[in-house]
Steps between C-alpha positions, in 0.01 A plus 500: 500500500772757591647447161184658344601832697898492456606769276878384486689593157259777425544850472277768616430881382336725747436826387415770829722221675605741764228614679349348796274220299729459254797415710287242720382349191879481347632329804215242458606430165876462648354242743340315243829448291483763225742775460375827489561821257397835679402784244451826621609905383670558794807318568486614909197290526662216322805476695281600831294192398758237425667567862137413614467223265887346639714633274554200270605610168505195328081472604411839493595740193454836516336692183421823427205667321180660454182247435373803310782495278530262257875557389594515853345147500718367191797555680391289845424253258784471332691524776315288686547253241878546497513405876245206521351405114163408599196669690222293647302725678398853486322670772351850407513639856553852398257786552368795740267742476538927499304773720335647190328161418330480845166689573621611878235508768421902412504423145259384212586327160531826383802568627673196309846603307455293197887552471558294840192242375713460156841443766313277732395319215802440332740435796256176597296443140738544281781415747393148494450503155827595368709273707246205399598586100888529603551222762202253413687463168798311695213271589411434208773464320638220806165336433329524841445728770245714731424859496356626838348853540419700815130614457299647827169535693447828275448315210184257545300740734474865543696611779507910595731755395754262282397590180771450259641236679196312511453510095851417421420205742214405315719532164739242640236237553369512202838492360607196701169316422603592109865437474412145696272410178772686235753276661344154530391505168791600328771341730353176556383533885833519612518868569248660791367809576342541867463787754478578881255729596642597870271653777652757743826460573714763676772685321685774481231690224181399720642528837353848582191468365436153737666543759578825743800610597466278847394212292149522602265466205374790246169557418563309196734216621180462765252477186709233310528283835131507505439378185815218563339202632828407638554829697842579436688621198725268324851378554741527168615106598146454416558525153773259449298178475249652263833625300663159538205266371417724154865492446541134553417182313245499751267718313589349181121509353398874668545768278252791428405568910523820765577310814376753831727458769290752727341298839153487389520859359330456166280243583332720782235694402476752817216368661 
């Protein structure tokens, strides 16, 4: 059974690999036997995260570039090809979300800038996209492999104030549920295309708006516990076995799905 979930020989690509989710999920897929490429625009944050990670440079490779820039891209790629040939897995954990594309509690739609809605959009839209056209060719040119994006709550249900970020988060379903059909037809089943919708996790963009500066709850962070079944916001561990089994043979016929890894948070209806 374990064999189904050991990801030794592979190599992994996680774009937004540095930030608190993404670095929890990168050390899973260390555990699990894959070596891991870390992509990010800032090479602080690389370093920073491959001290965190243990420092291995022959499992963790450090790559720089913007998920918004394709040419950028071309050059991880090739160099990650230089260093290790093959890619396996791509994880398209990049994103965020601007002031200007949030309705803030004073505010109305009105006062949307379309300019942060177009940024929002294509830091997490087309963010995922691009790196999917540049790195998801690797996979299929090896033959085989699983592409993994990083949806959210915001995309499925309407959830206040996120505006931009929810749409964008909509546009990656659809495009996971899209490149999962594009790819099994055309590549024989043996590439995937799946995504993790997180609930409410703490990091360092959400912090203040969940929690106070004592830690006690926002009026917010108090609203999303109430409608989380399982009281408590998540854990970024909590992610890694999700991450583990549609990267593994494991999930060998599952392509095409959102997964919610939320406690209870979308299947609650409020009352």
């Amino acid at each position: 059974m374990s064999s189904l979930f050991d990801l030794s020989g592979k190599n992994a690509l996680l774009t937004g690999g540095t930030g608190a989710l993404g670095t929890a999920m990168a050390r899973g897929l260390l555990q699990a036997g894959a070596r891991v490429a870390l992509l990010s625009r800032n090479p602080e944050n690389l370093t920073s995260a491959r001290e965190e990670l243990g420092g291995d440079p022959d499992n963790v490779l450090l790559l720089k570039g913007d998920v918004t820039d394709a040419e950028s891209l071309r050059d991880a790629a090739t160099e990650l090809k230089e260093k290790w040939q093959k890619l396996d897995i791509l994880v398209n954990a990049a994103g965020g979300n601007r002031p200007g594309a949030t309705i803030g509690p004073d505010q109305t739609f009105f006062d949307l800038k379309m300019e942060d809605f177009a940024g929002v959009s294509k830091l997490n839209l087309d963010g995922t996209v691009i790196p999917s056209l540049i790195f998801g060719k690797m996979l299929t040119d090896h033959g085989s492999g699983s592409i993994i994006n990083i949806s959210s709550m915001a995309a499925d249900r309407a959830i206040t104030r996120v505006v931009g970020y929810s749409a964008a988060k909509a546009g990656i379903d659809n495009f996971t549920r899209w490149l999962s059909v594009e790819m099994a037809r055309k590549y024989g089943g043996k590439v995937r295309v799946n995504a993790i919708a997180p609930g409410f996790f703490i990091g360092e963009q959400n912090r203040r708006l969940l929690l106070n500066e004592d830690e006690s709850l926002t009026d917010r962070g108090k609203t999303i516990i109430a409608n989380t079944p399982m009281n408590r916001f998540g854990e970024a561990e909590e992610l890694i076995s999700t991450l583990i089994y549609l990267c593994a043979d494991a999930s060998s016929f599952v392509t095409g799905i959102v997964v919610p890894v939320d406690g209870g948070f979308s299947a609650f209806s409020g009352v």
